[in-house]
LOVO-711267 format. One record per residue (C-alpha): x, y, z. Coordinates in pm, 1 decimal, decimal comma. Example, Ala and Ser with C-alpha at 12.3 -4.5 7.8 and 13.67 -1.06 7.14 Angstrom:
2
1230,0|-450,0|780,0
1367,0|-106,0|714,0
//
This chain:
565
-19970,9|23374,3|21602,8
-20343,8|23395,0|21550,7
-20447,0|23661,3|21215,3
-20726,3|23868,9|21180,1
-20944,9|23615,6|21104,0
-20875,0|23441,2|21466,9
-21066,5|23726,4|21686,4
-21401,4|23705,2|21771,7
-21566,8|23960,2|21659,4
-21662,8|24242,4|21888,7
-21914,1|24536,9|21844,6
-21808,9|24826,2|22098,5
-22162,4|24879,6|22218,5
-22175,6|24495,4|22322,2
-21832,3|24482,4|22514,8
-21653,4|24665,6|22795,8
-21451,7|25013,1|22668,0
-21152,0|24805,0|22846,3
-21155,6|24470,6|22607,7
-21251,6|24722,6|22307,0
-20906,4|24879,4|22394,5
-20740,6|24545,7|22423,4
-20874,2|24432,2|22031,4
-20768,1|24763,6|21876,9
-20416,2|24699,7|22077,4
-20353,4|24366,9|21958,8
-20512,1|24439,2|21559,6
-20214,8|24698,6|21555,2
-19937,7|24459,9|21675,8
-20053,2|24189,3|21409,0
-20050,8|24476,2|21114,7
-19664,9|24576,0|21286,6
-19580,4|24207,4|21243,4
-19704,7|24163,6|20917,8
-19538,5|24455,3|20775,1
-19217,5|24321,5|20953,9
-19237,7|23954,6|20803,0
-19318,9|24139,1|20488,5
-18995,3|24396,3|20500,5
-18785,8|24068,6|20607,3
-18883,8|23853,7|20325,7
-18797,9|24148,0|20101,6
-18445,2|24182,5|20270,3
-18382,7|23810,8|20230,0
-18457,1|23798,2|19880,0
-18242,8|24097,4|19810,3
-17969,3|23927,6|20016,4
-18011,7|23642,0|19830,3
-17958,2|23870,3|19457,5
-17671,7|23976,7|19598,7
-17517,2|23686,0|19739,8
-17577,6|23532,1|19370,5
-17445,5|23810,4|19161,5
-17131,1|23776,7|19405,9
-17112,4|23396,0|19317,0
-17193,9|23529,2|18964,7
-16832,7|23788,5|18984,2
-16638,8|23540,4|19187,6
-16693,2|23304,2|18933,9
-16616,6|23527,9|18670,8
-16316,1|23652,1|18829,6
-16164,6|23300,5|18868,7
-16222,1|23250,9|18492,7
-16046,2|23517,9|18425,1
-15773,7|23460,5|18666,8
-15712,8|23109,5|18530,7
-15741,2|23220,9|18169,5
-15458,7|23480,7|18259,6
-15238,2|23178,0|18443,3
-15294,9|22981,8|18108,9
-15187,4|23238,2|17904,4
-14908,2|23285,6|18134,6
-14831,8|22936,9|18103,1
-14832,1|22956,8|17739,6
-14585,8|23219,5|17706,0
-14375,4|23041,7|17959,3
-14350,7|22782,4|17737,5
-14286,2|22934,5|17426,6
-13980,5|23165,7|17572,7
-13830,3|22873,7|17802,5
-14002,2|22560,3|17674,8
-13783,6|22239,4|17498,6
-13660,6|22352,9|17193,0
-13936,1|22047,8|17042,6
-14214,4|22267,4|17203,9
-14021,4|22649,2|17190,2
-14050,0|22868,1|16875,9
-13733,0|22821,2|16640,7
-13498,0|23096,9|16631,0
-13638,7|23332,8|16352,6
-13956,2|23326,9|16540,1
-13798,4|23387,5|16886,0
-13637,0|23710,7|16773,7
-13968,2|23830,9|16534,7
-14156,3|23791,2|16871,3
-13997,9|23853,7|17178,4
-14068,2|24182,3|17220,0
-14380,4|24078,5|17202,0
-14393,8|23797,9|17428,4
-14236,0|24075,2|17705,7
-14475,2|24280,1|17619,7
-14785,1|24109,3|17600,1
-14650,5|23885,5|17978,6
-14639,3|24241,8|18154,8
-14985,8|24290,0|18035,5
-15144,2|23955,4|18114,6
-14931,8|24040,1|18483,0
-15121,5|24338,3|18527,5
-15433,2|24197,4|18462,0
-15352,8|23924,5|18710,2
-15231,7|24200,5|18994,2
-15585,2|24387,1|18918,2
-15795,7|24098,8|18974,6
-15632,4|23968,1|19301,6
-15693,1|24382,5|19430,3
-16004,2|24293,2|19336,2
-16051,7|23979,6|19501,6
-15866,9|24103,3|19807,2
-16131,1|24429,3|19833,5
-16447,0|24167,3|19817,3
-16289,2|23932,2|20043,7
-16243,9|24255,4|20320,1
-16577,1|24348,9|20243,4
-16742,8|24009,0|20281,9
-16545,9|23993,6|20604,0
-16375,2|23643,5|20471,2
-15982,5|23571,2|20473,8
-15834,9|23583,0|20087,8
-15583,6|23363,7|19945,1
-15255,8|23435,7|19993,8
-15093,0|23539,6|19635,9
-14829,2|23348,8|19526,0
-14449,3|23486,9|19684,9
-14302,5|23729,3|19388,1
-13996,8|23644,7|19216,0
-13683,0|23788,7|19348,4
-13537,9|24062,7|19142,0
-13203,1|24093,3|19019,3
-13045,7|24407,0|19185,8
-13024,9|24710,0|18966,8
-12644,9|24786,8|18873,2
-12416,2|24954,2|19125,6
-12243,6|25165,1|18867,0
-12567,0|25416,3|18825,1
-12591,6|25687,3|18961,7
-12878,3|25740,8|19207,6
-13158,7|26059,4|19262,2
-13218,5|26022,7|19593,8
-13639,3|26116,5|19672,8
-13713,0|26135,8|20075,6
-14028,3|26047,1|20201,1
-14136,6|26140,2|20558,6
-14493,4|26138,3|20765,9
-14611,9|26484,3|20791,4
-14607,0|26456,3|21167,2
-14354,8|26243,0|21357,6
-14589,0|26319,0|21703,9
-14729,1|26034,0|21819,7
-15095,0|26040,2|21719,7
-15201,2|25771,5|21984,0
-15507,5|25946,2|22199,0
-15356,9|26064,3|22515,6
-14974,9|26039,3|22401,9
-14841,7|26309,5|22153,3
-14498,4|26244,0|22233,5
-14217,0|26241,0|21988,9
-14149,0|25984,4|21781,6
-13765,2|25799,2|21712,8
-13624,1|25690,9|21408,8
-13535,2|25375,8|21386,9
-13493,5|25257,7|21019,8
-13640,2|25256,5|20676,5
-13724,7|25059,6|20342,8
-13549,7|25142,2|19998,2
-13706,3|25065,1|19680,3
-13529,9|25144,9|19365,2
-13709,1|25221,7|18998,8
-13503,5|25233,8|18706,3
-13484,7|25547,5|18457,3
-13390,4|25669,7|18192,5
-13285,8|26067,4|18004,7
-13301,2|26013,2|17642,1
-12932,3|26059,8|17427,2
-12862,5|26442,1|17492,4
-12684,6|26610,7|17185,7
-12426,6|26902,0|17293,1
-12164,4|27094,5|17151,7
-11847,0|27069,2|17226,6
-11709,9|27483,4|17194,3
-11335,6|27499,9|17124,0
-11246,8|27861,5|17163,1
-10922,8|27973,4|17044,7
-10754,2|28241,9|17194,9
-10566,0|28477,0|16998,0
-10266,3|28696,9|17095,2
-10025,6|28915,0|16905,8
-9727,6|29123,5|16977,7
-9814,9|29484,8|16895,3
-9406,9|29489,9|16915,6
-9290,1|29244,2|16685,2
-9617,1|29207,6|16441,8
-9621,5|28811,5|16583,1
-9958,2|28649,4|16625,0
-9982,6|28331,6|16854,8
-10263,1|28064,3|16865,6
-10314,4|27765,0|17014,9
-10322,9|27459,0|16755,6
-10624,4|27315,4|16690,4
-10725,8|26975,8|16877,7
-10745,4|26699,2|16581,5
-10989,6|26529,6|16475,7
-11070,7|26231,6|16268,5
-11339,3|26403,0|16047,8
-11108,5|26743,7|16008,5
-11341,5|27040,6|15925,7
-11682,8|26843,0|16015,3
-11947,5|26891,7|16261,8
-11857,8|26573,0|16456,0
-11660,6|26441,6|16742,3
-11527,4|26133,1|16841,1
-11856,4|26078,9|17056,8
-12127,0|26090,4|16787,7
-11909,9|25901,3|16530,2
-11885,1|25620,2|16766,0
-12248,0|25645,5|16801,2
-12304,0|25678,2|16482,7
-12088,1|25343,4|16420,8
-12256,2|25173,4|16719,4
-12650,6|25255,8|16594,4
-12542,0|25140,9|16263,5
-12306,5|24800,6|16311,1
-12396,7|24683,9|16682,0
-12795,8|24835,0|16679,8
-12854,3|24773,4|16310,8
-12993,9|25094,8|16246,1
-12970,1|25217,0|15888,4
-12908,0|25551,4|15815,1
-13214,4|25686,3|15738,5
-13360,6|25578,4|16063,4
-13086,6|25709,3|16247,1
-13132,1|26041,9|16093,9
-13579,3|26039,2|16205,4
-13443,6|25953,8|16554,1
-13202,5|26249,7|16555,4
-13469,4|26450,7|16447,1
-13681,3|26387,9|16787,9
-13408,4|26608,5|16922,7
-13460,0|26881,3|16635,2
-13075,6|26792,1|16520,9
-13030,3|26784,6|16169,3
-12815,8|26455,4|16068,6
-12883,3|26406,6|15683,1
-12801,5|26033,1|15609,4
-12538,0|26140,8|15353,9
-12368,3|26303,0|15671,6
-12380,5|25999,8|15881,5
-12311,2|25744,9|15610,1
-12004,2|26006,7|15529,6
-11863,7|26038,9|15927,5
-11873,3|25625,9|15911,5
-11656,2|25566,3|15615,1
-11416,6|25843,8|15746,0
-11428,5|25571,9|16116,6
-11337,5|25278,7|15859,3
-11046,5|25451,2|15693,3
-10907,7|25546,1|16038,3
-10944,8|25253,5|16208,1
-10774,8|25005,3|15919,1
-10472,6|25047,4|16048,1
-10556,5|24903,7|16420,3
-10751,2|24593,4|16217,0
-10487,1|24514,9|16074,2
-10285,9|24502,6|16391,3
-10580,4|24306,1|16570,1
-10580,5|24064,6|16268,8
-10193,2|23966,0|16323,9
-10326,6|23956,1|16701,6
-10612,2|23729,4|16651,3
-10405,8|23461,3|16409,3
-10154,1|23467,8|16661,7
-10368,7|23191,0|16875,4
-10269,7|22799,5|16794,3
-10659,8|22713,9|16751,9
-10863,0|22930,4|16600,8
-11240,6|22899,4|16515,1
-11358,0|22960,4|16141,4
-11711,1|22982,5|16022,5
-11869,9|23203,3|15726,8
-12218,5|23356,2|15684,5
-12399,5|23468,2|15395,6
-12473,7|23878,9|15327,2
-12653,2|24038,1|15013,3
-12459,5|24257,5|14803,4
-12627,0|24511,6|14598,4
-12485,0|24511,8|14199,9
-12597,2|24834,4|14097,3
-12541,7|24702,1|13719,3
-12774,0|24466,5|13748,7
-13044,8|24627,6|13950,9
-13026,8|24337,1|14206,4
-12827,7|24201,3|14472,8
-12574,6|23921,4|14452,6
-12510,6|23660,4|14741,8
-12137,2|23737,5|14882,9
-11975,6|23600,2|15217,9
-11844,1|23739,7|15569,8
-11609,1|23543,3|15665,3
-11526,6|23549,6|16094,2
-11227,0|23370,6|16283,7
-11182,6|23362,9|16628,7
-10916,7|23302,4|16866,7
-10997,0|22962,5|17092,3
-11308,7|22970,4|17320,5
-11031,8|22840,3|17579,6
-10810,3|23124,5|17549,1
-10775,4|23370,0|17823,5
-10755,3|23727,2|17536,5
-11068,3|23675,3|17318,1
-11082,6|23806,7|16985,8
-11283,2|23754,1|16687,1
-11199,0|23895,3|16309,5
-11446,8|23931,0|16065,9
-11338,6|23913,3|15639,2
-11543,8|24057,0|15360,2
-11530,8|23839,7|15026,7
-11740,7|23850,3|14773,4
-11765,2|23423,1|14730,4
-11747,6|23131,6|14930,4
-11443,2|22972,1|14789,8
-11117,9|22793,5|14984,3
-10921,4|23064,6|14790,5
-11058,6|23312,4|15067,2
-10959,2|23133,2|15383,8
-10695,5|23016,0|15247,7
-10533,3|23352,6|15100,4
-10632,1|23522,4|15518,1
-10417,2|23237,7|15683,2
-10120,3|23243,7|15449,2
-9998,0|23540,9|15580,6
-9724,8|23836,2|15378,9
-9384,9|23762,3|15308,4
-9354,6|24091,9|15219,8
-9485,3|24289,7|15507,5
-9278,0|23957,1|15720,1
-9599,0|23741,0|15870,7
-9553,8|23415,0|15852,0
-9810,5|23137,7|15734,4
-10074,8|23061,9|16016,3
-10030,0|22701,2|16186,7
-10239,9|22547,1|16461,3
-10559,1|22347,5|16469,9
-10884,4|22488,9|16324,9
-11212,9|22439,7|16428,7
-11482,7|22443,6|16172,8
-11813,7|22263,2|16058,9
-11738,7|22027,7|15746,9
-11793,8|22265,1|15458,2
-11579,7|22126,5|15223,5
-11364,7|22459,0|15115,4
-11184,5|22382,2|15499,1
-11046,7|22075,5|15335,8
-10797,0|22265,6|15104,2
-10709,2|22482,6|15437,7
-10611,9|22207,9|15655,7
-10463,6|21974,8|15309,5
-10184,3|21809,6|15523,8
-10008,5|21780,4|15189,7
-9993,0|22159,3|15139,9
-9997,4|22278,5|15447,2
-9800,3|22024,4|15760,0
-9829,8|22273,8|16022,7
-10223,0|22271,8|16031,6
-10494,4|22027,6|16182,8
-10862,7|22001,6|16145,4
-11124,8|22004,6|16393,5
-11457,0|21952,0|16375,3
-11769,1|22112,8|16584,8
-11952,0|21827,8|16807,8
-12280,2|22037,7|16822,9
-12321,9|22009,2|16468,1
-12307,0|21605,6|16472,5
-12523,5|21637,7|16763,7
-12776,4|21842,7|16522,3
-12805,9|21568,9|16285,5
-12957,3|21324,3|16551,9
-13166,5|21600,8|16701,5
-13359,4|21665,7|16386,6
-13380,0|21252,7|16416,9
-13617,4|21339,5|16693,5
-13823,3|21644,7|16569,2
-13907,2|21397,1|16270,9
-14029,2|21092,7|16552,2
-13906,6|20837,9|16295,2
-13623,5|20678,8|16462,8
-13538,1|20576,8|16803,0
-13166,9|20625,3|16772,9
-13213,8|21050,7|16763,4
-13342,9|21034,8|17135,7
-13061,7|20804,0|17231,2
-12768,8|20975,9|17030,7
-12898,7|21303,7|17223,7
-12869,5|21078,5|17583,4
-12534,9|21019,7|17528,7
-12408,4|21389,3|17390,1
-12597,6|21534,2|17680,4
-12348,6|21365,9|17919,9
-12032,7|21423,7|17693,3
-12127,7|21806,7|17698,1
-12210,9|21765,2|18092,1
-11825,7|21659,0|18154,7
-11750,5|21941,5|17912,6
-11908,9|22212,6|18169,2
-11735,7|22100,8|18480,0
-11390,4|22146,3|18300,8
-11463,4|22540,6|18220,0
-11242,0|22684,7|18526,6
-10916,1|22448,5|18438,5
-10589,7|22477,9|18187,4
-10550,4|22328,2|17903,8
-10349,6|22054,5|18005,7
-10582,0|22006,1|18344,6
-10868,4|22013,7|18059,4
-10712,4|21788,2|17827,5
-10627,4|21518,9|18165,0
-10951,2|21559,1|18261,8
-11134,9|21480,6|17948,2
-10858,1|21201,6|17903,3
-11022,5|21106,9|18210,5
-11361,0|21139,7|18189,3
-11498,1|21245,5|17871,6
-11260,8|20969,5|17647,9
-11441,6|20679,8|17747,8
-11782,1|20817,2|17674,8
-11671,3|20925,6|17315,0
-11523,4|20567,6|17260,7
-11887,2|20394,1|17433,9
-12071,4|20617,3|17161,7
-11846,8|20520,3|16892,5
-11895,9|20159,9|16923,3
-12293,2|20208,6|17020,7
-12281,0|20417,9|16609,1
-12116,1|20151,2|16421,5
-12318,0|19896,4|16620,4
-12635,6|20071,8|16505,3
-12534,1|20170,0|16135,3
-12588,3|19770,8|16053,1
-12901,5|19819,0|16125,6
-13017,0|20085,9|15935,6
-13104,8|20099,1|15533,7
-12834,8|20315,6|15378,1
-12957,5|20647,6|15253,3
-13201,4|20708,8|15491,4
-13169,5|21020,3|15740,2
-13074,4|20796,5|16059,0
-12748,4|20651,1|15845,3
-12656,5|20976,0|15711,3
-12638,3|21118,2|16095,5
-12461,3|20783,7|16191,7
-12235,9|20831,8|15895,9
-12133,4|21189,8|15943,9
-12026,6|21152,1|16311,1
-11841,7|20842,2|16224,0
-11726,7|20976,0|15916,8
-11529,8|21262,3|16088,6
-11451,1|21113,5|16406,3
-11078,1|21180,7|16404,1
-11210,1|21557,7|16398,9
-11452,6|21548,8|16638,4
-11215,4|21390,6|16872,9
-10957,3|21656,2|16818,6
-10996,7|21807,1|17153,7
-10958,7|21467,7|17350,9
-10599,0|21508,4|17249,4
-10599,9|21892,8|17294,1
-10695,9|22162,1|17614,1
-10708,1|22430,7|17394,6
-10944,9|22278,5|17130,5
-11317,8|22380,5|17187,3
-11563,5|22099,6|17152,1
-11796,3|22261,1|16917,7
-11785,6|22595,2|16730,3
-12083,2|22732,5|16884,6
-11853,7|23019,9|16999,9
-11793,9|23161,9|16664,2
-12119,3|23144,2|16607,0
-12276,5|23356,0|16897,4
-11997,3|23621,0|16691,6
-12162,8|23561,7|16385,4
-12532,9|23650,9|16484,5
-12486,0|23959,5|16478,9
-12460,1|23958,3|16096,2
-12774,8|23735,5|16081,5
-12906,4|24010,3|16304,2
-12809,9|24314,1|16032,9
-12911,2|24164,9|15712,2
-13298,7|24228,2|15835,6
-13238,9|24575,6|15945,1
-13052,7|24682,5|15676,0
-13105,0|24401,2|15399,1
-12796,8|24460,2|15165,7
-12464,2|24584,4|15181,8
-12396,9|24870,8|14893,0
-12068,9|24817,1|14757,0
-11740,5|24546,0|14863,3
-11581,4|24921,6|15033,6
-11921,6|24896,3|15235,7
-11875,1|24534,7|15347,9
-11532,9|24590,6|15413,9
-11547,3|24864,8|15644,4
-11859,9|24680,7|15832,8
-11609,9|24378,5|15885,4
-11362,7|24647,0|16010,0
-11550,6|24849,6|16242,2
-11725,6|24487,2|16398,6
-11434,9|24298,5|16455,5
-11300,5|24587,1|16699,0
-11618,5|24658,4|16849,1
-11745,5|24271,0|16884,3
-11347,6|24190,0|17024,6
-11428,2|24481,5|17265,6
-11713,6|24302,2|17393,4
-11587,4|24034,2|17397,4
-11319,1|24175,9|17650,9
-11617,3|24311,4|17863,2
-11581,6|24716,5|17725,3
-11888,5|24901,2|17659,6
-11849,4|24947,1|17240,5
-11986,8|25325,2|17255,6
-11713,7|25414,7|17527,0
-11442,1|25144,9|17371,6
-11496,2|25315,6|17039,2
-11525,9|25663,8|17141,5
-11175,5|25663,1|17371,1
-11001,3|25488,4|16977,6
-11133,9|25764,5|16805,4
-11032,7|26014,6|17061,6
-10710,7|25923,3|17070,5
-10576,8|25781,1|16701,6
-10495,5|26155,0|16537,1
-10269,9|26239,8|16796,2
-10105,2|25874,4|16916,3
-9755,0|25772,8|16714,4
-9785,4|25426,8|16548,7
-9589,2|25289,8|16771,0
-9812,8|25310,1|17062,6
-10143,8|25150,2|16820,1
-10125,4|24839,1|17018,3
-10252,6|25001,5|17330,3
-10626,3|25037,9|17158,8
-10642,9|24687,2|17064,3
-10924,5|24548,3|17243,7
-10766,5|24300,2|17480,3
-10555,4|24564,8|17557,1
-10779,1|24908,8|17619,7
-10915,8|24819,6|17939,2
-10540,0|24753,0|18076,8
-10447,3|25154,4|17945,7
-10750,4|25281,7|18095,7
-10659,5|25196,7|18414,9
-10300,9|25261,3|18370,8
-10439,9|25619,5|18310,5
-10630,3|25604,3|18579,2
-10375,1|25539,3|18860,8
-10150,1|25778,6|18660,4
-10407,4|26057,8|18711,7
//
């Protein structure tokens, strides 16, 4: 296209008034098409900003994105990673709530960004990724009881141009979102009539419904809440009483502490029944844990013991029995199992299965006492080789853990049999691994310096092997005693939250009120509504009838009373 510069030049008194016409004409279209190439060149540049602060986000969106996934990741790893690469236990329950916490987060973030990315993708008129296919979600529980919300369009006409007919239902999505109303306090109003006969000068009145706290404030429901915020929740007092507050309902500590030594006393009676109950099982499981005890001589706290035994993992009625002593002595276990001649229990006789703390020895002496054997806990040899590995310093750990892994995998395909199917079974199956490690041990302990961590683990499995074999020869007998101590965590759990226990009365009645409410779940009850119905119903039920708010026994009477009703 020819410029200014092309034309000839051309005077109007020289040239026709038609080719002056012409020039002016065309010097117009060239200015139009410069100003055109000009306002293009403008628009492509600002295209090309644009197009490079999108590349700019995008990019910066991504980074994000995978920062998120790694973090993600991370998490992941910590809360479901190898227990070599996971967070010990202390750790796991300092930060868990955490983790949850800060995962929802990061998750949120991650949702926002792919909106994000979905929106520019629309815009740009481009197809976005797919997101990745959400996890299915556990169903929330039948049992709860559902608000209902309907949501209709405004108009159910068609809207389609030239229609407007009706529309027909013909289905519709659910979603459900949990909820929750906070603890509601409310007053139970027991009004007593009164009525007299103006004839006789007799007054009549209904007697008064009993209670276990007689002239208190409380009823059975807020004692057994009380008991479960304080033994199952680990609240202490005093925060029990700032929650309580939220609701403007005065509960001074002294109150609270007061209403749960009152549950103690009343419930002694049905411990001591579930004691005789749990010692009634031919294996139990034995373990003790360690709880402060405040010496108010002193001004400090003293180390003293809760001791917990448990009938068999095996046995079809669970139920677990905690002991408060102030040591760690044989004299304890041994004085719980020797039962009363004068109250007529007889000496407890079975197998028991313990870790290899030597105050067991004096329970299971065969020379003192014929009718008991020992058994020892597999997980804890197992633990011995595991920390083999953590260290890196020994090849045996990795392969001791090899061959346990497939001892305990035989062990969870014999969960649904007997005891004598079990004990065929691991006759079976299970035997001839044991005796393959045994001989792969003894061959390796000649190879190993003596005193060194790798012959101590080879020496304590081999060292107690008639014990650890114990339930080769027995269905009943657990392998390991990790049962008993999933029933001891709980105590581990409470000496954080509330740090001491004030007095042996204090540890006493703890081991009281848990061993019903931990046997309870256990049985599958809910502890609030287990402990509430026992406290209901112990001032009015005869002591011959106790037995029926044992925990293996409750949920049978509840629905005895419910058919009944």
């Amino acid at each position: 296209m020819l410029g200014m510069r092309g034309l000839p030049s051309a005077e109007p008194q020289g040239l026709p008034p038609e080719v002056v016409a012409l020039i002016a004409q065309l010097r117009q279209q060239v200015q139009e098409q410069t100003q055109q190439l000009a306002q293009r060149d403008q628009a492509l540049a600002e295209r090309d900003a644009q197009l490079q602060r999108k590349d700019r986000e995008i990019a910066l969106r991504e980074a994000k994105i995978e920062k998120i996934n790694f973090e993600l990741a991370r998490l992941k790893r910590w809360t479901y990673g190898s227990k070599s690469e996971a967070m010990n236990a202390d750790q796991r329950r300092l930060f868990e709530e955490t983790l949850a916490e800060d995962e929802a987060a990061l998750q949120a973030q991650l949702e926002r960004l792919r909106r994000e990315a979905e929106a520019a993708a629309a815009a740009a008129g481009t197809k976005p990724k797919a997101a990745p296919r959400k996890p299915r979600r556990n169903a929330l529980p039948e049992h709860l009881r559902r608000v209902e919300h309907r949501h209709e369009p405004d108009s159910t006409d068609c809207q389609e141009p030239g229609c407007g007919r009706a529309m027909k239902r013909i289905g519709e999505d659910v979603t459900e979102r949990l909820d929750i109303v906070p603890a509601e306090f409310f007053v139970h109003r027991h009004i007593y009539g009164k009525w007299a006969c103006r004839h006789c000068q007799v007054l009549k009145q209904a007697p008064s419904v009993p209670e276990i706290v007689e002239g208190g404030i409380a009823a059975s429901g807020f004692l057994a809440h009380t008991a479960i915020s304080r033994f199952v929740d680990h609240l202490p007092y005093y925060r029990q009483e700032s929650i309580n507050a939220r609701s403007r309902v005065h509960t001074p500590r002294s109150t609270l502490a007061a209403g749960a030594g009152q549950v103690g006393a009343a419930l002694e009676p049905l411990y001591e029944l579930h004691k005789h109950f749990v010692l009634d099982c031919p294996v139990l499981h034995a373990d003790e844990t360690s709880v402060a005890l405040l010496d108010p001589g002193a001004g400090k706290t003293r180390k003293a013991y809760m001791w917990a035994y448990a009938r068999s993992w095996h046995d079809a009625m669970p139920g677990v029995v905690y002991e408060f002593c102030r040591g760690r002595g044989a004299q304890y276990p041994v004085a719980f199992l020797g039962g009363d001649d004068r109250l007529g229990l007889r000496r407890w006789t079975g197998t028991l299965l313990t870790d290899r703390y030597g105050a067991y020895d004096t329970v299971v002496d065969p020379q003192r006492y014929p009718g008991r054997i020992s058994a020892a806990c597999a997980a804890h040899a197992r633990r011995n080789f595991e920390e083999l590995t953590k260290v890196g310093t020994s090849p045996v750990g990795l392969d001791a853990l090899r061959r346990f892994a497939r001892i305990y995998e035989v062990e969870g395909e014999l969960k649904g049999l007997d005891d004598e199917q079990r004990r065929a079974q691991r006759q079976r199956l299970a035997k001839p691994l044991w005796e393959e490690l045994h001989h792969w041990l003894s061959l390796e302990r000649r190879l190993v310096a003596d005193g060194g961590a790798t012959a101590k683990a080879i020496d304590y499995t081999l060292g107690h092997w008639v014990a650890l074999t114990r339930h080769l020869e027995d269905g009943a007998v657990a392998i390991d005693n990790n049962h008993l101590e999933r029933q001891i965590k709980p105590w581990a759990m409470g000496r954080k939250a509330w740090q001491f226990v004030g007095s042996e009365l204090a540890g006493q009645r703890a081991a009281i009120i848990m061993s019903l409410v931990q046997s309870a779940r256990l049985n599958g009850h809910d502890p609030w509504a287990y402990l509430r119905d026992v406290l209901e119903r112990l001032p009015t039920l005869p002591n011959t009838r106790l037995e029926e708010l044992l925990p293996h026994r409750w949920q049978a009477q509840r629905a005895t009373l419910n058919t009944t009703s």
